[in-house]
N, C-alpha and C positions, 0 to 999 in steps of 0.2 A: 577531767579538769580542763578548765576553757583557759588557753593564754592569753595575757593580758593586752599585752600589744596586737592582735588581731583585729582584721581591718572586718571582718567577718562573723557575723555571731554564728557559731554551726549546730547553734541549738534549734532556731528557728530561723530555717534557710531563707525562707522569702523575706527578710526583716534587714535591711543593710543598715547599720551601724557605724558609722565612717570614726575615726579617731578625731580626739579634737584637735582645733588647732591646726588639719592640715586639711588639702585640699582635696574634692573627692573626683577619682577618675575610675569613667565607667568603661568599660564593665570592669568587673571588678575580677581579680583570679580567684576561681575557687566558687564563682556565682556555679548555680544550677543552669541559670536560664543560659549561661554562658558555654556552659558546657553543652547543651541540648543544642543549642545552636550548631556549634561547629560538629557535632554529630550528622546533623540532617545538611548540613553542608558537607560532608565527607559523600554521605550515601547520596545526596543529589550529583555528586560530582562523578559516584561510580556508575551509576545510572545512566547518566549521558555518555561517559565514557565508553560503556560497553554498547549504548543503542549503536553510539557512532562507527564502533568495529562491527555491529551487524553484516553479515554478509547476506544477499539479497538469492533466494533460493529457486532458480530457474525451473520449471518444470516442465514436461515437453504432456501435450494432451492429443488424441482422433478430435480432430473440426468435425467428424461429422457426429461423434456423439454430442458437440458443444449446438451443432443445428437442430438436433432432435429435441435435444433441451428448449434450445431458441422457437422452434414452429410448438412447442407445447403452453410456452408463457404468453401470457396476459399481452406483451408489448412487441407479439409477431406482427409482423404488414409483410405482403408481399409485393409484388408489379418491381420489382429492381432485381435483377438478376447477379449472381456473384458470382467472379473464378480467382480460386487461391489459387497462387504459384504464380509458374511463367503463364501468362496468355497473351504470348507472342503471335499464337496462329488464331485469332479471333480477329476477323476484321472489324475496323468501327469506321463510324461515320466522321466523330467527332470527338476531340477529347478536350473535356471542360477543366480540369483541373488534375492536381495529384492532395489526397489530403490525409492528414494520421488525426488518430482518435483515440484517448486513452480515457480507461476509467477504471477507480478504483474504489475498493470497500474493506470495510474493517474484516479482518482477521481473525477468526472464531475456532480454526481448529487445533483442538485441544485433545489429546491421547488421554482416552478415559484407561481404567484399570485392565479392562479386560479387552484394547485393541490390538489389532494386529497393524504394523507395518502397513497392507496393502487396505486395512479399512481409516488407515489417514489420510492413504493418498484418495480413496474414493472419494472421501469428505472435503478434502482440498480439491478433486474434478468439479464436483459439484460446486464448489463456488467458484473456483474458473469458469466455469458452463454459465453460470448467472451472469459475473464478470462480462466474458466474450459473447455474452448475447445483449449486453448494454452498450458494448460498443458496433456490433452489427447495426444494433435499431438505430443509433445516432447517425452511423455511418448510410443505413440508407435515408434519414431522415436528409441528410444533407444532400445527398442525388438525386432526391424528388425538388430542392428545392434548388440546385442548379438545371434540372432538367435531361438528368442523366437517366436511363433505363439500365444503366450495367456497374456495376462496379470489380474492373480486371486487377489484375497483379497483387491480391491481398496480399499482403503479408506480414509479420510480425514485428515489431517496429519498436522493440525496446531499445530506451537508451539513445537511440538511435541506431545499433545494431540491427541488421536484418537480418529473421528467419525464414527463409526462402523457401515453403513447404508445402506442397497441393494440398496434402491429408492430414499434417500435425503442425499445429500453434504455441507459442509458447504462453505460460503465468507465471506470473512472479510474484513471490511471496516472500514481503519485509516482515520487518520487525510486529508492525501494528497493519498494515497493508496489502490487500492481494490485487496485482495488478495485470492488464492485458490493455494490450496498445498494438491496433491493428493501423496497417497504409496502404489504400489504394489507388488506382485512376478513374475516375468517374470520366464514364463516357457514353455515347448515342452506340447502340450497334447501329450495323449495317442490316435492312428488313430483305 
């Protein structure tokens, strides 16, 4: 049995019926579309809220399996030579600048049913290694166009934190994100 004084007919939802005589104010309580709403506004609000406690997942990689990947792809050049770490003890001729480079791509690794622990992390090397081979190529792109032959003191450059490491680099992996952000000195060696 429907009550009379109902602003609402709940027979047929989509149908608003206003009482006579008064004024009608929307949305109305009790609508559908009203309640859907604050629904998808609850879950968009938890959504943000947990992307924003995301915690950003550092991961330490070998540079040189991220070069063996690098000299194997499509966007290898070489004539620019690179030293990770300190290379304090490399003389140069000339130092043109200091510059950082970051680049990132969407986030695809996913724990299928049957992985282990150490074949997520392989799947996450592998897109660091693509990662850090996009920012090598840009990074020598930019030496060739200062006129640099060398690029010394690589290192890791998140955040702006530095990871200071001849043989491992860091990646970082957000939410939707995996990212590698190298910095070094582009400079002439000494012949």
């Amino acid at each position: 049995m429907i009550a009379k004084n109902t602003h609402f007919n709940r027979i047929n939802t989509l149908t608003y019926q206003p009482p006579k005589n008064q004024n009608i104010a929307l949305p109305c309580p009790g609508n559908k579309f009203n309640n859907s709403v604050q629904i998808m506004l609850t879950i968009l609000l938890f959504s943000v809220s947990t992307n924003v406690m995301a915690v950003d997942q550092v991961e330490v990689f070998d540079i040189d399996v991220a070069l063996r990947y690098y000299k194997k792809s499509k966007i290898y050049s070489g004539g620019v030579v690179l030293h990770f770490g300190d290379s304090s003890n490399i003389e140069i001729e000339e130092k043109f600048d200091t510059q950082s480079f970051a680049r990132r791509t969407a986030t695809s690794v996913q724990k299928e049913r049957d992985d282990s622990d150490k074949d997520i992390r392989a799947k996450f090397q592998a897109i660091c290694s693509y990662v850090f081979s996009s920012v090598i190529y840009r990074m020598k792109q930019h030496a060739l166009e200062k006129g640099a032959d060398a690029i010394i003191n690589i290192v890791t450059n998140y955040k702006n934190i530095k990871h200071d490491d001849a043989s491992e680099y860091q990646c970082v992996k957000g939410a939707f994100l995996t990212a590698v952000a190298l910095k070094g000195d582009y400079v002439k060696l000494k012949q």
